[in-house]
N, C-alpha and C positions, 0 to 999 in steps of 0.2 A: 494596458494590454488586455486584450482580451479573455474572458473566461470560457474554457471548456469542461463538458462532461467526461468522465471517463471511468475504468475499472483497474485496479491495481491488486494483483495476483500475488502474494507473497504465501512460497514456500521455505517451511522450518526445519532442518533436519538438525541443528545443533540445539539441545535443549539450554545450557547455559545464553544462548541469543536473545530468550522467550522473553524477560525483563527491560531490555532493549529494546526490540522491537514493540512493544508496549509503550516503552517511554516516546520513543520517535512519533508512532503515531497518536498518543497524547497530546504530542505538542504541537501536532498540526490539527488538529480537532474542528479547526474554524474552515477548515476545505471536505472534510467527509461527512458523506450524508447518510451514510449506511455500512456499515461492518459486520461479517459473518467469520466466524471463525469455527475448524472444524479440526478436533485434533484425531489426532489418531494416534495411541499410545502404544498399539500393538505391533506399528511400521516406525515407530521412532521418528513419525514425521509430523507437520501440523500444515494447514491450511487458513488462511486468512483471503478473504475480498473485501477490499474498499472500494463503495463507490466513491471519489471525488469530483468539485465542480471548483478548478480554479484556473490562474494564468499553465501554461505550458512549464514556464518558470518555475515554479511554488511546485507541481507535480514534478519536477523534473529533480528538483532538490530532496521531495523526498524520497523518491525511490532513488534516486542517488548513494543516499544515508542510509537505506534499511539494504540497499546491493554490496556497502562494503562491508557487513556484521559476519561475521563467521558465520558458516551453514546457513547462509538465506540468499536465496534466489527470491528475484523480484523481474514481473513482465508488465507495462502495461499495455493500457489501450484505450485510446483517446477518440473521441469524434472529431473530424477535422473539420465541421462548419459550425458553429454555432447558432442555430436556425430557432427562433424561437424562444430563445430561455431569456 
C-alpha cells in the first residue's frame, strides 16, 4: 500500500485524555515526522499537529483511536498523490 503525507489536528478539552493521547501517539512514533503541541491552560483546552507519512491504513487507525478518547477531536488531512516522496 502506498505511503502518504499528511497533518493530524488533534483537539484537547478533557484534561484526564492528555496521558492517553500521549501514549497513542508513542506508539505510532515510526509514522510521525514532526509534532507541535500548544496548550492553552487558560481555555482549558490543548492543541497538538502531527505531521505523518504512512499507508491511509496506519493514519486512519490512528486517528481512529485518539477520536474515541473523551474530549478529543481529531481532523485530518492527507495529500491524495504521492508525487515524489
Amino acid at each position: 500500500m502506498e505511503k502518504r503525507l499528511g497533518i493530524i489536528a488533534i483537539v484537547i478539552s478533557d484534561k484526564t485524555s492528555v496521558p492517553f493521547v500521549n501514549d497513542l501517539i508513542s506508539s505510532f512514533s515510526d509514522i510521525i515526522i514532526a509534532r507541535q503541541g500548544i496548550p492553552m491552560p487558560q481555555k482549558n483546552i490543548s492543541f497538538i499537529s502531527l505531521i505523518v507519512e504512512a499507508t491511509m491504513d496506519r493514519i486512519n487507525v490512528l486517528t481512529g483511536k485518539l477520536g474515541r478518547l473523551s474530549g478529543v477531536e481529531v481532523k485530518n488531512i492527507v495529500r491524495k498523490e504521492n508525487q515524489n516522496l
